[in-house]
Kinemage of the C-alpha trace (Angstrom):
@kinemage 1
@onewidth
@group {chain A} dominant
@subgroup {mainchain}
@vectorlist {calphas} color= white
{ca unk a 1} P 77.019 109.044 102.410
{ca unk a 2} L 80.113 107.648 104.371
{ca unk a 3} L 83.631 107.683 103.774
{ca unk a 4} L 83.559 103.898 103.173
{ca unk a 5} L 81.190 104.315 100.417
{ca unk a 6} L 83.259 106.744 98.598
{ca unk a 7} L 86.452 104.347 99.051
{ca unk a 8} L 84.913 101.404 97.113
{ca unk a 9} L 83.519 104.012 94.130
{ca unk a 10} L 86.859 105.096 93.830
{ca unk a 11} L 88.321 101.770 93.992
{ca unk a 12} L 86.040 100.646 91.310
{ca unk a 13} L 86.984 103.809 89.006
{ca unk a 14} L 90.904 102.605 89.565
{ca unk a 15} L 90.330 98.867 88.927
{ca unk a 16} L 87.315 99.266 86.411
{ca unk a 17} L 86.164 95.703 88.125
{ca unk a 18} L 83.954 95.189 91.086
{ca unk a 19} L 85.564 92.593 91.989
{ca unk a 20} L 88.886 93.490 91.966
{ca unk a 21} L 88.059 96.524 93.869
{ca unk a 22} L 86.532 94.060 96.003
{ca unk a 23} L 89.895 92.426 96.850
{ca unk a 24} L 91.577 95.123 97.149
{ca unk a 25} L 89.492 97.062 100.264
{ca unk a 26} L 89.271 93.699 101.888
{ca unk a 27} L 85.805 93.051 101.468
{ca unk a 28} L 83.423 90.748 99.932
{ca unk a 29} L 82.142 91.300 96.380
{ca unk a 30} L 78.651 91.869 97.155
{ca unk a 31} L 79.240 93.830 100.332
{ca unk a 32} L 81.207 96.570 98.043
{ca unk a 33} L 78.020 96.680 95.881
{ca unk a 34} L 75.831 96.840 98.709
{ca unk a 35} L 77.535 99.705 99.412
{ca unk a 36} L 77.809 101.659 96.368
{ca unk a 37} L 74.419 100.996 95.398
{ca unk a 38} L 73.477 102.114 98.791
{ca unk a 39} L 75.130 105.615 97.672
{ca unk a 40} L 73.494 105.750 94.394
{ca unk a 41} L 70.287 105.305 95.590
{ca unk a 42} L 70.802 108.484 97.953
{ca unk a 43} L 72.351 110.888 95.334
{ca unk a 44} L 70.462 109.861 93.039
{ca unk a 45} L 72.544 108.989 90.361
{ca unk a 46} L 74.426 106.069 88.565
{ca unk a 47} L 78.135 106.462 89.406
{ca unk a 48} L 78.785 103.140 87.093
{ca unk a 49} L 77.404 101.679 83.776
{ca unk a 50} L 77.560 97.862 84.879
{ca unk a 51} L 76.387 97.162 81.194
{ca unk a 52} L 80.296 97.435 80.192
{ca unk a 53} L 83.377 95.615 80.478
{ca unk a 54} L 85.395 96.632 81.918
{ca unk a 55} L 82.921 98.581 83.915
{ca unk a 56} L 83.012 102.483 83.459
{ca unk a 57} L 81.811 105.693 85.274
{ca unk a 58} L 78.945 107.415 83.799
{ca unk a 59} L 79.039 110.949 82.695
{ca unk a 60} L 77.831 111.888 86.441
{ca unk a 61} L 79.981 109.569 87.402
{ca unk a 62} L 83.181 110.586 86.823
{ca unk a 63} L 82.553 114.073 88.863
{ca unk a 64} L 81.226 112.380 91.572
{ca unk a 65} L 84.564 110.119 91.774
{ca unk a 66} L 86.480 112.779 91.186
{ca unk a 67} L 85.226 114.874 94.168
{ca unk a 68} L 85.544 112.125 96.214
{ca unk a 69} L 89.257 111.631 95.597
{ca unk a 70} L 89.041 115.545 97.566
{ca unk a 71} L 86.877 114.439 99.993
{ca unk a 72} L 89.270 111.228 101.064
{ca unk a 73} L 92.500 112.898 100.687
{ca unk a 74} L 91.346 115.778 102.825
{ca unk a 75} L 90.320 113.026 105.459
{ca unk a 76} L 93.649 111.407 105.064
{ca unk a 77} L 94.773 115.151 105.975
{ca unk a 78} L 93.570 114.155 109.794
{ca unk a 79} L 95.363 110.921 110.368
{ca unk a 80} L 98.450 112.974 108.742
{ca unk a 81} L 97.833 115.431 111.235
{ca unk a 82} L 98.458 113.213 114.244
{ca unk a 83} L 101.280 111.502 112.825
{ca unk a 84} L 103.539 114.645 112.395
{ca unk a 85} L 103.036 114.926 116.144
{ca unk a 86} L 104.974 111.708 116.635
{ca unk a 87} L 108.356 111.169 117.167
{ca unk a 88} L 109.002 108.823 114.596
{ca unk a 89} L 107.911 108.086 110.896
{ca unk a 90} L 105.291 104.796 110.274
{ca unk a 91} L 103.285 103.885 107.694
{ca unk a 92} L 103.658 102.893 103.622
{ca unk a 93} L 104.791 105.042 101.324
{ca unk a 94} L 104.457 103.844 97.728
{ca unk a 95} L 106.711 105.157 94.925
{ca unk a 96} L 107.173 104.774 91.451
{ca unk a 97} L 110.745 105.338 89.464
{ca unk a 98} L 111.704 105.451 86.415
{ca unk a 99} L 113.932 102.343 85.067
{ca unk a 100} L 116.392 104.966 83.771
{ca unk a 101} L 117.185 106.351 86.988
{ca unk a 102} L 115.997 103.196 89.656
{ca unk a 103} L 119.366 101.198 89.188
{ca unk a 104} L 121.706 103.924 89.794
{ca unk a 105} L 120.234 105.459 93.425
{ca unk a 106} L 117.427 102.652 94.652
{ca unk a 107} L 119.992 100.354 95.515
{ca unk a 108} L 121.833 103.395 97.442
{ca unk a 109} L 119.425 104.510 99.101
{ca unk a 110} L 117.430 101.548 100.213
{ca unk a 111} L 119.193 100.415 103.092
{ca unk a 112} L 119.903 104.050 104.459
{ca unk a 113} L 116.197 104.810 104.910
{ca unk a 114} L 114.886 101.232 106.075
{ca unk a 115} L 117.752 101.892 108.598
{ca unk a 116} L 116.235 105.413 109.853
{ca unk a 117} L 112.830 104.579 109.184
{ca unk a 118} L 112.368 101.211 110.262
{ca unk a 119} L 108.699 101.885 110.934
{ca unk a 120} L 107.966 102.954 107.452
{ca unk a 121} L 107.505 100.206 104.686
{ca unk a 122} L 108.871 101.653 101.229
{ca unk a 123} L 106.722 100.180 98.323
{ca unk a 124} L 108.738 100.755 94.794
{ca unk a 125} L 107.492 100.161 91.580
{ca unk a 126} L 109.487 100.481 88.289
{ca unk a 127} L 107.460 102.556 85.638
{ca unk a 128} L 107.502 104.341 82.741
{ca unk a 129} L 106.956 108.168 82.790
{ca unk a 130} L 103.142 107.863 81.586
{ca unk a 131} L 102.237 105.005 83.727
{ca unk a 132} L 103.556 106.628 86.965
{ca unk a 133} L 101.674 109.598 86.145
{ca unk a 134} L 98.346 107.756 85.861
{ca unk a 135} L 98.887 106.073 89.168
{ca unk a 136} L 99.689 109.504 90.949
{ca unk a 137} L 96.614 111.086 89.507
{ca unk a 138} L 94.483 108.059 90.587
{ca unk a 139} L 95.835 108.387 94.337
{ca unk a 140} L 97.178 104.314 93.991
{ca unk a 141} L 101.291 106.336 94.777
{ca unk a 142} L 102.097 108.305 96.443
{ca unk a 143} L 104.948 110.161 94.899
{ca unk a 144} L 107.026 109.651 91.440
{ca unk a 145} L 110.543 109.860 90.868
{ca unk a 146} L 110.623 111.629 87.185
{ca unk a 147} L 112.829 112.776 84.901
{ca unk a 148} L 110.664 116.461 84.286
{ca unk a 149} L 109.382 119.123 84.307
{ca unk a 150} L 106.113 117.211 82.894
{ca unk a 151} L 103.821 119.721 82.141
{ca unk a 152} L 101.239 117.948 84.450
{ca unk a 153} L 98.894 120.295 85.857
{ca unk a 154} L 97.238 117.815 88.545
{ca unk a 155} L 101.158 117.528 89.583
{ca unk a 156} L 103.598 119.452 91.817
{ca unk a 157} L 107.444 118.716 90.581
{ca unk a 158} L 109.809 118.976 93.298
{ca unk a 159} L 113.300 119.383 91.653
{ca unk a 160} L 115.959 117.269 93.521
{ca unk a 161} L 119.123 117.105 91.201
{ca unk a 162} L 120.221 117.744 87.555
{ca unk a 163} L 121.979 114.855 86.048
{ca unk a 164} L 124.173 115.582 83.143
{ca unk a 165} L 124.044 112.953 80.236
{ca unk a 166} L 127.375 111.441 78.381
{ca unk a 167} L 128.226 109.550 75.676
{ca unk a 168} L 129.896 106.191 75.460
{ca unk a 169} L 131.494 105.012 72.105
{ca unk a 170} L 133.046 102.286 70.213
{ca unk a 171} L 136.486 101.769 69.246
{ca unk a 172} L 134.534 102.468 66.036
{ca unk a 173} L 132.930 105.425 66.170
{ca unk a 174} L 134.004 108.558 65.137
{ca unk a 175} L 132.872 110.108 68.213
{ca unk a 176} L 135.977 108.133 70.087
{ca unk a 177} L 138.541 110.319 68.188
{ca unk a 178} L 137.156 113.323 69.989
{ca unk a 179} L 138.413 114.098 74.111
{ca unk a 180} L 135.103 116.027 74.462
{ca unk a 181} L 131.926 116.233 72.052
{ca unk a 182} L 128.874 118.681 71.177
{ca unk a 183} L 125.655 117.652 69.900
{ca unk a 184} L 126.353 118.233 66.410
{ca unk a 185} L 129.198 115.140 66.365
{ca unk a 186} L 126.478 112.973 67.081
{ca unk a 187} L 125.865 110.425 64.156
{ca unk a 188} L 121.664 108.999 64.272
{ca unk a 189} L 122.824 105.936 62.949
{ca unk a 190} L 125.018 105.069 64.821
{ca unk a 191} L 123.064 105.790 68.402
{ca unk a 192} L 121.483 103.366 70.387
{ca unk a 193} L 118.518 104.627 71.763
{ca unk a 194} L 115.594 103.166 74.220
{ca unk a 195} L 112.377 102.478 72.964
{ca unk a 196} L 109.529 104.828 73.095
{ca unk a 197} L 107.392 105.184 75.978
{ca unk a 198} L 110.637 106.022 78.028
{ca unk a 199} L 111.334 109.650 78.488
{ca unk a 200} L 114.887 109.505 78.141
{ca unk a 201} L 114.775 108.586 74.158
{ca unk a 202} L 113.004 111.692 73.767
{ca unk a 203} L 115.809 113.372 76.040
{ca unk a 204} L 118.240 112.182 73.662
{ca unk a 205} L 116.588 112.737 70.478
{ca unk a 206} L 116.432 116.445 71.520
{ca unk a 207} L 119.767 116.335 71.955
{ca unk a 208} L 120.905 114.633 68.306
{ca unk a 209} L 118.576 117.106 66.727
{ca unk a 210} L 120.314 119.430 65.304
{ca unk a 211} L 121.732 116.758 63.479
{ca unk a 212} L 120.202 116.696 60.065
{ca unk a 213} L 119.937 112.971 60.020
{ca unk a 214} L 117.633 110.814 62.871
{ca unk a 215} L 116.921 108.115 60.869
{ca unk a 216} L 118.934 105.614 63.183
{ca unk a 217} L 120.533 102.395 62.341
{ca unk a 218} L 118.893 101.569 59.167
{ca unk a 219} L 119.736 97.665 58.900
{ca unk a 220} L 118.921 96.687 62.220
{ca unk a 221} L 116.002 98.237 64.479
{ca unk a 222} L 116.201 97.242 68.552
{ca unk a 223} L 113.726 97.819 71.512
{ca unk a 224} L 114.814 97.979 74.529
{ca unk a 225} L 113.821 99.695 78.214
{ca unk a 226} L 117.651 98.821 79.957
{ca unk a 227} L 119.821 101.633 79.617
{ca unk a 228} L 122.094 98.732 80.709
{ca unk a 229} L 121.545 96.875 77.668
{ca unk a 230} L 122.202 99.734 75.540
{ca unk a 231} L 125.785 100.194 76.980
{ca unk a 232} L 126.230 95.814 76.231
{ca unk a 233} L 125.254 96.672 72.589
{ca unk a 234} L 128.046 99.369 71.936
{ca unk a 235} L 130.399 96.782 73.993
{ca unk a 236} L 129.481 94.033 71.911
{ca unk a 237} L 127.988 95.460 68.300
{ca unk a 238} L 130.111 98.866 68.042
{ca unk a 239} L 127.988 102.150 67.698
{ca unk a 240} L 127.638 104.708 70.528
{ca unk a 241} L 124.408 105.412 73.132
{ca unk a 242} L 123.611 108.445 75.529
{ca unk a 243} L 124.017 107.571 78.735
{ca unk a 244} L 122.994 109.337 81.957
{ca unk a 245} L 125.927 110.045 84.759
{ca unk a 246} L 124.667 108.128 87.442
{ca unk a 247} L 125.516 105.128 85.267
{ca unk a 248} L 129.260 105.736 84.902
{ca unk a 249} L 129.727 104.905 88.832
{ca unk a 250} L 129.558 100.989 87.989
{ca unk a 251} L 131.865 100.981 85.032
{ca unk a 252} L 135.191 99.246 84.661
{ca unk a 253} L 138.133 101.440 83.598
{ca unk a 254} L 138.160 99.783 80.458
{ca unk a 255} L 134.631 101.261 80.088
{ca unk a 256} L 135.455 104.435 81.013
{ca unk a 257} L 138.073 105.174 78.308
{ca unk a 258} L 134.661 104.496 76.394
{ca unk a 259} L 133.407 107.796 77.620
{ca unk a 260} L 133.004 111.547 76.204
{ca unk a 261} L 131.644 114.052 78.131
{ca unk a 262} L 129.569 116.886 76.019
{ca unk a 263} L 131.335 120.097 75.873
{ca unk a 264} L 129.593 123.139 77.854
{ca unk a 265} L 126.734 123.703 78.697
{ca unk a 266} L 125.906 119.886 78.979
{ca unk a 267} L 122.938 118.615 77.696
{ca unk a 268} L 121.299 116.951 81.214
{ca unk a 269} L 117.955 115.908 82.955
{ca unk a 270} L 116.247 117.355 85.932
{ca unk a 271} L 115.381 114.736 88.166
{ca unk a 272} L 112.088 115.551 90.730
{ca unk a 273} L 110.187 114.255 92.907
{ca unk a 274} L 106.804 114.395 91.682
{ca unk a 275} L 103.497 114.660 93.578
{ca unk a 276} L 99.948 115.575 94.183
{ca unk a 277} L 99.334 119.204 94.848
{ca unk a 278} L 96.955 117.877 97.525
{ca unk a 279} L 99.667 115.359 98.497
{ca unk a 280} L 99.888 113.814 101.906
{ca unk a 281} L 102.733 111.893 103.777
{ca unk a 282} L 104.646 114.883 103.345
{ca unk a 283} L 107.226 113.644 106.181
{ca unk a 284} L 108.479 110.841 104.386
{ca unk a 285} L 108.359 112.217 101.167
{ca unk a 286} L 111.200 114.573 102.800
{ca unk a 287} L 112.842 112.078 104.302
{ca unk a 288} L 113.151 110.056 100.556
{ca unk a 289} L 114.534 113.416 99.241
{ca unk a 290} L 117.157 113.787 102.010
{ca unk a 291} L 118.181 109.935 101.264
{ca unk a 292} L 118.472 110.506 97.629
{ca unk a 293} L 120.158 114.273 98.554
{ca unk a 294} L 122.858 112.303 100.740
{ca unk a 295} L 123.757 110.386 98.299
{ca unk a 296} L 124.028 112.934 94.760
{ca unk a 297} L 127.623 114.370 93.967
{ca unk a 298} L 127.342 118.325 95.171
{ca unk a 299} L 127.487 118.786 91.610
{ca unk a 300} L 124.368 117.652 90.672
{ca unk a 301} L 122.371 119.680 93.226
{ca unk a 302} L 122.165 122.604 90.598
{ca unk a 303} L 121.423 122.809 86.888
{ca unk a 304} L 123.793 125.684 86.635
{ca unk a 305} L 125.864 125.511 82.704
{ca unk a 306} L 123.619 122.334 82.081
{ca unk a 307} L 121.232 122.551 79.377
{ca unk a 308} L 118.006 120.571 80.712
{ca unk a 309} L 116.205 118.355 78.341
{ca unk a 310} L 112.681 118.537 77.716
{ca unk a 311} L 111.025 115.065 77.916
């Protein structure tokens, strides 16, 4: 049994295809099966059923894979080793963000750590909550930016800043009468609201429901992932949407008048860093969280009179 072996099963569990697994260790098709059969034949077992498409683990299977996602991130642990003994940072580190909170501190923080880190290359990916927590479990990221806490036992949520959440109104709405709001002014149909699959609609459902109606707009039904396009639907088709803070810092002034801010405590989001618990590259992991820590309002670095919303 070799390390190598153990790479290409688990490459094959996370691409359920031999041959993408293939392509993505750098090695022929048939060399990969070699390989794997090669381990098969010495445990004993069948770690795949090739008999389905796309292929899948057998019942065996799937502990063996799963003990040797240990067995290579504990080897990883050695190559970490030597690295926090250097001087300076080097490597990948890939990360996946939600599209709710990647417009407002990605571009902010990009340039700052490329500039300090100029030996690390930063992969990003923009995902939604439930993708980026089946590519952390499967070892293909490294670390999550998440709106939490997640409930994720196979996780380890490392709280970085609370982020209150604001609404911004029509000339229309009733809500624009008001200088500051509470949950309870909230009208469902007349909120804008992402599509499922992103955390933040259920973050702002929990937050309209103590109103007694959630039925939303009932003429006209919308999908959307932009938080962007949300606030170009109350410019353009009246209404009112939830925004989150970070989001006010590219409005106009016009745009602001837009804006009510929730009366105490404010309904907000915890924003983490979210991880492994056997997670490595724990260096530049810190070094993201001192980026994105540079850059938050002082404000935001507690959740105290904030009310967090559960995803």
């Amino acid at each position: 049994m070799t390390l190598t072996q153990l790479e290409y099963i688990v490459a094959v569990d996370t691409y359920r295809s031999f041959v993408m697994a293939a392509e993505k260790c750098f090695v022929t098709q048939p060399t990969l099966s070699m390989q794997i059969q090669k381990l098969e034949d010495t445990l004993g077992v069948k770690i795949f059923d090739r008999s389905k498409q796309p292929v899948i683990p057998t019942e065996i299977g799937i502990e063996v894979i799963a003990q040797a996602r240990v067995l290579l991130a504990e080897s990883e642990k050695i190559r970490e080793i030597i690295s926090d003994r250097q001087k300076e940072l080097s490597g990948e580190l890939r990360v996946g963000i939600i599209p709710t909170v990647s417009p407002y501190i990605l571009p902010k923080i990009i340039s700052g750590f490329i500039e300090k880190y100029p030996l690390v290359k930063l992969i990003v990916w923009e995902q939604t909550t439930e993708e980026i927590i089946q590519q952390l479990k499967l070892g293909t990221l490294d670390c999550g930016i998440l709106s939490t806490p997640l409930h994720e036992t196979a996780l380890t949520e490392i709280p970085v800043f609370y982020e209150n959440f604001v609404a911004y109104v029509s000339k229309n709405s009733k809500l624009s009468k008001k200088k500051s709001i509470v949950p309870e002014d909230i009208d469902m149909e007349e909120i804008w609201i992402l599509n499922e699959g992103h955390c933040m609609r259920e973050q702002v459902l929990n937050i309209c429901q103590r109103r007694r109606s959630t039925r939303g707009f009932m003429h006209f039904e919308y999908n959307t992932g932009s938080v962007e396009t949300l606030k170009r639907m109350v410019d353009q088709n009246n209404g009112a949407t939830i925004l989150p803070e970070l989001a006010l810092t590219e409005l106009t002034d016009k745009q602001l008048d837009k804006v009510r801010y929730f009366k105490s405590p404010e309904p907000a989001r915890e924003v983490s860093i979210v991880i492994q618990k056997n997670f490595l590259k724990r260096r530049m992991i810190e070094a993201l969280k001192s980026e994105i820590l540079e850059f938050v309002p002082k404000r935001m670095k507690s959740k105290k009179k904030k009310e967090v919303m559960e995803i």
